[in-house]
C-alpha positions in Angstrom: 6.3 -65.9 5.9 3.9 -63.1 4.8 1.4 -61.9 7.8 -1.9 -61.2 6.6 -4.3 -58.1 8.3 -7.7 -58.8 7.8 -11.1 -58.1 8.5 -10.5 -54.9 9.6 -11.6 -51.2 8.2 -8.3 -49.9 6.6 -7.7 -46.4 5.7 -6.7 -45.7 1.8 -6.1 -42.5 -0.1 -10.0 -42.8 -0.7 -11.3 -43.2 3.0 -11.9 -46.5 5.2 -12.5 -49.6 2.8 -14.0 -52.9 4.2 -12.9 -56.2 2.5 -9.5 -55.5 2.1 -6.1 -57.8 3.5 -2.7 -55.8 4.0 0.1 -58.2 3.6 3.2 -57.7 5.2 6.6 -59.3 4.8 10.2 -58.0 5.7 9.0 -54.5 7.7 7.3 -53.6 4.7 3.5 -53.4 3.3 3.8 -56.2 0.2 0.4 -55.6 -0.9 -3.2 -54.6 -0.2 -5.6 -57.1 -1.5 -9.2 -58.1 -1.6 -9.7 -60.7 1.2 -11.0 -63.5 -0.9 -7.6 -62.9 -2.7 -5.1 -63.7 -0.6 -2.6 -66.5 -0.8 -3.1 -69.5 0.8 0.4 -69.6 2.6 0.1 -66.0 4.4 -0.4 -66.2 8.2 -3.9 -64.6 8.7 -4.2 -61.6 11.7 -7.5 -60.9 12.5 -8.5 -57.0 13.5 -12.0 -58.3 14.5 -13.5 -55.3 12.6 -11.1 -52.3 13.9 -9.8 -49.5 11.7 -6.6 -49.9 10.5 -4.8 -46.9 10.1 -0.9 -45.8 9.2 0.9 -45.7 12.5 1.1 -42.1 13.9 4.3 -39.7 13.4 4.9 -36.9 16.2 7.8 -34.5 15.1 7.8 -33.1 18.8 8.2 -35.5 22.0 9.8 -34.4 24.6 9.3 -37.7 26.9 7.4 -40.4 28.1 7.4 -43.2 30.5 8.5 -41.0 33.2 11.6 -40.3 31.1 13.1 -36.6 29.8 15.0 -36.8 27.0 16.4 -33.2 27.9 17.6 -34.7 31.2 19.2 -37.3 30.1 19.7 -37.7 26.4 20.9 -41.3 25.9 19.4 -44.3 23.8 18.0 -46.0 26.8 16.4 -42.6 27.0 15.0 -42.6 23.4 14.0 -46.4 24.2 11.5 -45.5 27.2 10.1 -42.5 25.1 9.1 -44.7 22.3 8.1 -47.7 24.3 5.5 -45.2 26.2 4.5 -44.1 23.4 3.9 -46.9 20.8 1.0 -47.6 23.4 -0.8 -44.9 21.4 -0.4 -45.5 18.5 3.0 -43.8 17.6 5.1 -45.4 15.4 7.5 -42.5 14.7 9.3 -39.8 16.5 11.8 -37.3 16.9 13.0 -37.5 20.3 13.1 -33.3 21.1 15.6 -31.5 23.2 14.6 -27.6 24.1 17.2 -24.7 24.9 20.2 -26.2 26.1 23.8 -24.9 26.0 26.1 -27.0 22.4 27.3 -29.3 24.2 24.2 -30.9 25.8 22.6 -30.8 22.4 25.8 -32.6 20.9 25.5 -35.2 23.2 21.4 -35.7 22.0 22.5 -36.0 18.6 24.8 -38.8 19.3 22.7 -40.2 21.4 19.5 -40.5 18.5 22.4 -41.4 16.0 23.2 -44.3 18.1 19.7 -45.1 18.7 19.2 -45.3 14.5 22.0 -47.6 14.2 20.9 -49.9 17.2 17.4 -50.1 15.5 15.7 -48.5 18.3 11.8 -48.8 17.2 10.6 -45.6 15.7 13.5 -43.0 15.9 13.2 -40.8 12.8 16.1 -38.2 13.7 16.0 -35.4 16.2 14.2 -32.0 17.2 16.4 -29.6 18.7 13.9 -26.9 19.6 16.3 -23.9 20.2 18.4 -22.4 21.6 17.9 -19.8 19.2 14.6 -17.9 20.2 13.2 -15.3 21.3 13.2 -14.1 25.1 10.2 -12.3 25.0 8.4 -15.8 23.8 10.3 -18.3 25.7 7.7 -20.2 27.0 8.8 -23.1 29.2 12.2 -22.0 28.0 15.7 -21.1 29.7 16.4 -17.4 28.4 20.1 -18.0 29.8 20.4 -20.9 27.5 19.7 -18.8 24.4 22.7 -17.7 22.0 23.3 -16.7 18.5 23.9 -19.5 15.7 26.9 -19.0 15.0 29.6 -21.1 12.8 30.2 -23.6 15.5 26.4 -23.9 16.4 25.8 -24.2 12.3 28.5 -27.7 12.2 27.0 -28.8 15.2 23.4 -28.5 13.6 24.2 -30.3 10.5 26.2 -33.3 12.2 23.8 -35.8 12.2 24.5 -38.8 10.5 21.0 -41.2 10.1 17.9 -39.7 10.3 16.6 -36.2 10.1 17.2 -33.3 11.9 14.5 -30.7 12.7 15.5 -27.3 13.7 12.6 -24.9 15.7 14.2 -21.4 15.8 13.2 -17.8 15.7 13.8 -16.2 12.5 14.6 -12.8 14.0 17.8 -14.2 15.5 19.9 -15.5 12.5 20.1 -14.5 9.0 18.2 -15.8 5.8 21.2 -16.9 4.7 22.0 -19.0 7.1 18.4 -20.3 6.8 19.1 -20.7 3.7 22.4 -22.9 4.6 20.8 -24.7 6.6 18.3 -25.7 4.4 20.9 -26.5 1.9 23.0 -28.7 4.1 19.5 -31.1 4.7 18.1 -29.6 8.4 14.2 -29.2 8.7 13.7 -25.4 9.7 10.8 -24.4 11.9 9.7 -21.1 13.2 8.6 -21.1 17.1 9.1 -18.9 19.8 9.3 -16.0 17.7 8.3 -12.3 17.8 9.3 -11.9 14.9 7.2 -9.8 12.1 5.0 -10.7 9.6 7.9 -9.6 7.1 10.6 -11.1 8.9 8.5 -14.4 8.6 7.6 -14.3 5.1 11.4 -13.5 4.0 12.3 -16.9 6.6 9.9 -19.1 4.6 11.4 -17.4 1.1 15.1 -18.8 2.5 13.5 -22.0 3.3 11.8 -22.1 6.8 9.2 -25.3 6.1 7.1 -24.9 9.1 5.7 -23.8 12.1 6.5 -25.3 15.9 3.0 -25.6 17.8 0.9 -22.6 15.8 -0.4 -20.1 18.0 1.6 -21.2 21.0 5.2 -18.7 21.4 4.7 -16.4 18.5 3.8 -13.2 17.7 0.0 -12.8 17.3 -2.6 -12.6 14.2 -3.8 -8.5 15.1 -5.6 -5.9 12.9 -2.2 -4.2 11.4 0.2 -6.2 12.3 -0.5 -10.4 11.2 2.7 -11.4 12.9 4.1 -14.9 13.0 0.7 -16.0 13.0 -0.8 -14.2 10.0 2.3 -14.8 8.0 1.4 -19.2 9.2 -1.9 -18.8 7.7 -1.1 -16.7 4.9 1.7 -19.2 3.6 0.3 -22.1 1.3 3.2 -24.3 1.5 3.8 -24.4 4.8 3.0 -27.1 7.7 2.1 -26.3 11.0 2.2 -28.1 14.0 -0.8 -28.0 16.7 -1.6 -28.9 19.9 -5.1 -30.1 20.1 -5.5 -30.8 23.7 -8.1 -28.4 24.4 -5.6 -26.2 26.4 -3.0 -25.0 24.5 -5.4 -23.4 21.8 -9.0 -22.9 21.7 -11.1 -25.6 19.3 -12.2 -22.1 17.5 -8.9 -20.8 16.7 -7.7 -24.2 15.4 -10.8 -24.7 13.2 -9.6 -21.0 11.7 -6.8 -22.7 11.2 -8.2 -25.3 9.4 -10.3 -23.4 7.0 -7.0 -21.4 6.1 -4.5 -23.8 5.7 -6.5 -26.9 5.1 -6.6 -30.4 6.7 -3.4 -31.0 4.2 -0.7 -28.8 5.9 -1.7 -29.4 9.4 0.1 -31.6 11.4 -0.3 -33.5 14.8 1.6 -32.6 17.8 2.1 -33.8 21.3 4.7 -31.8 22.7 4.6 -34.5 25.5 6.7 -34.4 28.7 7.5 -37.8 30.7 4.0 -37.6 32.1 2.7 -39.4 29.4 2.5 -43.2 29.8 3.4 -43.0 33.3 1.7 -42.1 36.6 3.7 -39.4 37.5 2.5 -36.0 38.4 5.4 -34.0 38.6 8.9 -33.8 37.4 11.7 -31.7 37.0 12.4 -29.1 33.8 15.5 -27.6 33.8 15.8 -26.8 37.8 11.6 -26.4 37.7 8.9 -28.5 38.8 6.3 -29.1 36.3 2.6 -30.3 37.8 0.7 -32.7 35.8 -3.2 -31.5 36.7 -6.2 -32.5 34.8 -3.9 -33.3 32.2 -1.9 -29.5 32.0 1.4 -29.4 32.8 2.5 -26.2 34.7 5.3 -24.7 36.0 5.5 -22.5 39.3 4.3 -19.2 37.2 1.6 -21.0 35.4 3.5 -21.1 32.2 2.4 -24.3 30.3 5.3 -27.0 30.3 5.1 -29.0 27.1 1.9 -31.6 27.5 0.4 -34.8 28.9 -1.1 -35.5 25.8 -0.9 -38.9 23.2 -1.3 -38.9 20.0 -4.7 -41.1 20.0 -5.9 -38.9 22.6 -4.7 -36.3 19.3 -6.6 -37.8 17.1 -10.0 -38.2 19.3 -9.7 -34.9 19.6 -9.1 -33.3 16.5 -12.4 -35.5 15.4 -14.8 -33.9 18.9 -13.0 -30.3 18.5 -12.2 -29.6 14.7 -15.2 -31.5 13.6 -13.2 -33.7 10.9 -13.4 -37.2 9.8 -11.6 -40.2 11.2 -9.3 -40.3 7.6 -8.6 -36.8 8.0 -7.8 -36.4 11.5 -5.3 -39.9 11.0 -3.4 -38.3 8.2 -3.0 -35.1 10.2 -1.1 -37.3 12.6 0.6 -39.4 9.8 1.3 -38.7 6.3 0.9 -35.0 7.0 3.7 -35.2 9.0 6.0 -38.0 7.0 5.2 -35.4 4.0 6.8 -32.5 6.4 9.9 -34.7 6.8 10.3 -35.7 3.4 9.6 -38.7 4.5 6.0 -39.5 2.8 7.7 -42.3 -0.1 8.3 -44.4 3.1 6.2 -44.0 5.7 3.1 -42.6 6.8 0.3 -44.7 4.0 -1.1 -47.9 4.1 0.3 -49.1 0.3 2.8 -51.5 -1.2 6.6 -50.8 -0.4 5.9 -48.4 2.4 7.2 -49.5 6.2 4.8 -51.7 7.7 4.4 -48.9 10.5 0.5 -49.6 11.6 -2.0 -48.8 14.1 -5.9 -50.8 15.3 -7.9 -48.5 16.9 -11.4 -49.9 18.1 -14.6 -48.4 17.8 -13.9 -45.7 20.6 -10.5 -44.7 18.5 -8.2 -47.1 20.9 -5.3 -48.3 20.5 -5.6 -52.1 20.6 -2.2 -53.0 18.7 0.4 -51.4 16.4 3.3 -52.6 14.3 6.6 -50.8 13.7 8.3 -51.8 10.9 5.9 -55.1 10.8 6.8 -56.4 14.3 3.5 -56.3 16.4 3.8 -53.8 19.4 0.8 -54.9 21.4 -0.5 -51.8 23.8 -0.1 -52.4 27.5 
């Protein structure tokens, strides 16, 4: 039986439209109709006025639900992070594992290929964000964890069967021919924690770097004579780049620089969230550190910012207050901005016939009231 949205305010490549049904039948979107058009025999939903929106996509999530997927990296692991976060709104996610020696981060990939084939709501592949960075911008990081990418790191990289694989490295420590191999071979590369120069940069993207890991945040800066990581982010046209908008990580004015030099179009969503989010917990434990959750920052001992305690709908509120965009263009920011990074846009991330029926309601506050992963209502607790 087809389930029919309706009366709701549904976002289409021209803006929010009123009067229009979604139909959805088998995990997909089988149509988007006028209401008064609809077939007699569909089931009828009703969003009691509330925009519907594709559901969101975060390419960077560390944890939720009180759960680490660097701690332990198993499916049940990959099931609590998306069940905490499906609450707001996200529909997709690459379960991300930072620095971490080749065997931890073989057992991750397993574990997110195992959670593909079990059908695990959401799971779009992995983000394995080093261990191939740079120690003077490590961040949260474990310097000891760091190593070279070598030939058995490179097979390890490229081993994962179902779903994609994102790769955040530096570009200063491997070659761009091995960027270039990578690239090749099907992984997603991403510069982050870099000190790299502007140069170095521009000759990664050349070999086939496709984005930046949470601009600003780990990299070498925008300055006068030398533009750094940074300038070579804003610079590049083709690029995406990941942000943080939490009003923390970056300040509003440097992400609406941002903004005005890359466009809304190659800006993308980001929570970096830690197991904080979706769960009352105030601290937990990062690699042999505890990380403080306080006025929603998460810090280690030295004041180092720890990934975040953000959601995406929280994301998306912002991005609307702080960047001073639209509704429409601060959910495709966190959806087919993202699904388009992936190579994944021809499937997910727009509300329009064939695509997965991968939905989010928000209320008139931007609330998440319900969402629907491949058509199976998820309602928010």
């Amino acid at each position: 039986m087809m389930l029919a949205l309706v009366n709701g305010r549904v976002l289409s490549n021209h803006g929010i439209v009123d009067g229009q049904a979604v139909l959805l039948g088998e995990g997909h979107i089988r149509a988007v109709v006028p209401a008064a058009a609809l077939p007699s025999e569909a089931a009828r939903y009703d969003l009691n006025g509330g925009f519907l929106l594709p559901g969101f996509i975060d390419v960077q999530v560390n944890g939720g639900g009180g759960a680490l997927f660097n701690d332990a990296p198993t499916v049940e692991t990959i099931r609590t992070i998306g069940a905490a976060h499906k609450n707001f709104g996200t529909t997709g996610f690459l379960p991300t594992i930072i620095s971490a020696d080749l065997a931890a981060i073989k057992t991750a990939i397993i574990a997110v290929d195992a959670a593909i084939q079990a059908g695990v709501p959401g799971v779009l592949g992995i983000h394995i964000e080093g261990p191939f960075l740079s120690s003077a911008r490590k961040g949260i990081h474990d310097a000891s964890k760091f190593r070279t990418l070598d030939t058995e790191a490179f097979e390890l990289l490229t081993s994962l069967k179902r779903g994609k694989t994102l790769l955040t490295l530096a570009p200063e420590t491997t070659t761009p021919e091995t960027i270039r191999a990578l690239a090749d071979a099907g992984v997603i590369v991403s510069a982050g924690h870099t000190d790299s120069s502007f140069d170095v940069v521009q000759g990664a993207l050349h070999s086939g770097v496709r984005g930046f890991t949470h601009l600003f945040n780990a990299m070498s800066p925008l300055t006068s004579r030398e533009p750094g990581a940074v300038g070579a982010a804003l610079d590049d046209r083709e690029s995406w780049c990941g942000i943080i908008v939490d009003g923390h990580h970056v300040h509003p004015a440097v992400l609406r620089i941002a903004l005005h030099c890359k466009g809304a179009e190659r800006l993308m969503l980001i929570t970096d969230a830690m197991p904080s989010v979706g769960s009352p917990t105030n601290s937990f434990a990062l690699q042999g550190r505890t990380i403080t959750v306080k006025d929603g920052v998460c810090i280690a001992p030295d004041g180092t910012l720890a990934g975040s305690d953000l959601d995406m709908a929280t994301a998306v509120r912002n991005t609307i207050s702080l960047l001073g965009v639209d509704l429409p263009t601060a959910a495709r920011m966190a959806s087919s901005n993202p699904a388009a990074f992936l190579g994944l846009d021809q499937k997910i991330g727009r509300i329009a016939p064939g695509y997965s029926a991968d939905l989010v309601l928000l209320n008139d506050k931007l609330e998440v009231q319900q969402c629907w992963v491949s058509g199976r209502p998820r309602l928010a607790s």
